[in-house]
C-alpha positions in Angstrom: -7.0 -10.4 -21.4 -4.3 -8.1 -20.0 -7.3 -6.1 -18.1 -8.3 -9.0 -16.1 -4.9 -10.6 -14.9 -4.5 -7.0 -14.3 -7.2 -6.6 -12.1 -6.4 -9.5 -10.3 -3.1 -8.4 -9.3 -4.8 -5.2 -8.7 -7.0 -7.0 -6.6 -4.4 -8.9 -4.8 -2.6 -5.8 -4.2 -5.5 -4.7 -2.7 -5.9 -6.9 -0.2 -2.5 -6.5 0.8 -2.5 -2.9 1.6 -5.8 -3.5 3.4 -3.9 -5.7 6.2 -2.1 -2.7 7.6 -6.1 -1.7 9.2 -4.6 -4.2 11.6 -2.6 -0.8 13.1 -6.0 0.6 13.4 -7.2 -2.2 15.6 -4.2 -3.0 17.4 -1.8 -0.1 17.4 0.7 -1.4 20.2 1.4 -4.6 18.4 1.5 -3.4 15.2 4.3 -0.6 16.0 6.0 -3.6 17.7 5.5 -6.1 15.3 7.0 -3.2 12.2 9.4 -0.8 14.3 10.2 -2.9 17.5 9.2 0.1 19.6 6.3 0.3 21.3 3.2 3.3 21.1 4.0 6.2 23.3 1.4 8.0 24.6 -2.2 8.9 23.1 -1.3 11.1 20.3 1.0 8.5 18.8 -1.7 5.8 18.9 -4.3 7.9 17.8 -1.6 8.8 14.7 -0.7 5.6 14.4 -4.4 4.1 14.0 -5.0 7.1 11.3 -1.9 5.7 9.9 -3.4 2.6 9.5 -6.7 3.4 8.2 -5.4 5.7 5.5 -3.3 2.5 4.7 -5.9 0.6 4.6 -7.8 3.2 2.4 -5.5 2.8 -0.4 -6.0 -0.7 0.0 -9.7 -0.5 -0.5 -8.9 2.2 -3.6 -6.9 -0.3 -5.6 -9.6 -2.9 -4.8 -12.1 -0.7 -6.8 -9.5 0.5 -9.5 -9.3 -3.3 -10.4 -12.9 -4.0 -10.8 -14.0 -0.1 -11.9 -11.5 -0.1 -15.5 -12.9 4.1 -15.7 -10.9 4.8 -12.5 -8.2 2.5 -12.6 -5.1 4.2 -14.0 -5.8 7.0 -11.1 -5.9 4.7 -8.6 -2.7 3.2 -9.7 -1.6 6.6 -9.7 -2.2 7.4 -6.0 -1.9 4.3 -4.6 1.8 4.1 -6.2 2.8 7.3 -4.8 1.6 6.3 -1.3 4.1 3.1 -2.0 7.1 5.4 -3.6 6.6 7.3 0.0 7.0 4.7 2.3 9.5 2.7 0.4 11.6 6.3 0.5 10.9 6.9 4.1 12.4 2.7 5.1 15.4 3.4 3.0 16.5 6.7 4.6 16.4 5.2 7.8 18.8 2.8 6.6 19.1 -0.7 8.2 16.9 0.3 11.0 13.6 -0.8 10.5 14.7 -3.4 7.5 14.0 -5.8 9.7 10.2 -5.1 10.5 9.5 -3.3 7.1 11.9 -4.5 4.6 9.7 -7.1 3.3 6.6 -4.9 3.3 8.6 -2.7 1.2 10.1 -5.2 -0.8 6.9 -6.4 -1.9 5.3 -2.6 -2.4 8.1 -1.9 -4.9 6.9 -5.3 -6.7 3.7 -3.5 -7.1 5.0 -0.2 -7.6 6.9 -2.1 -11.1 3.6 -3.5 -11.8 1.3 -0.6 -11.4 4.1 1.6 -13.8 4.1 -1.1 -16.8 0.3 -1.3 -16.8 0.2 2.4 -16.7 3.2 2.9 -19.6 2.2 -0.2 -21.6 -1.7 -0.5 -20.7 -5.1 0.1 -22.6 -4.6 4.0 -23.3 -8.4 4.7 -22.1 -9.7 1.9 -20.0 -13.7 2.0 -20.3 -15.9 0.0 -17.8 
């Protein structure tokens, strides 16, 4: 039982991460929308649209860790270090980006609990 509700939040979790692909579509707005600063220049926007995709990647990654049980404690595993990352890198900025990121991050470090109790307290060897 714990597996499924597990996936689901996986699942959720998932989908989640996948709406930062929006930087990949539409970096201007998205830097905007999250930082209050707009692109600069090509190099940023091409960064910032890998940024988004790799994102979005990790997304995608928990998506199949949810449905594929085999894989699934490794993709909480990378996912949730992707997550510690950027919730370090908004704090050391302090208040700065709060505003545009706190809630993201807020809502990563939701997971991030989740992901760590199913990995300390879940099925030691998930099988599909």
């Amino acid at each position: 039982m714990l597996d499924k509700v597990f996936a689901g939040i996986m699942a959720v979790g998932g989908v989640l991460t996948m709406t930062m692909l929006y930087a990949a579509v539409a970096p201007a707005a998205a830097t905007a929308s999250m930082f209050g600063e707009p692109v600069q220049g090509e190099a940023a926007t091409l960064v910032v649209r890998n940024w988004g995709i790799l994102i979005g990647l990790m997304g995608v990654l928990l998506i199949y860790g949810a449905w594929r049980p085999a894989v699934r404690k490794l993709a909480l595993v990378i996912a949730g270090l992707s997550k510690v990352a950027f919730i370090a890198l908004v704090l050391s900025a302090g208040d700065r980006f709060l505003g545009g990121l706190g809630l993201a991050a807020a809502i990563d470090g939701v997971m991030l609990a989740l992901f760590a109790a199913y990995i300390a307290f879940g099925r030691p060897n998930a099988v599909a």
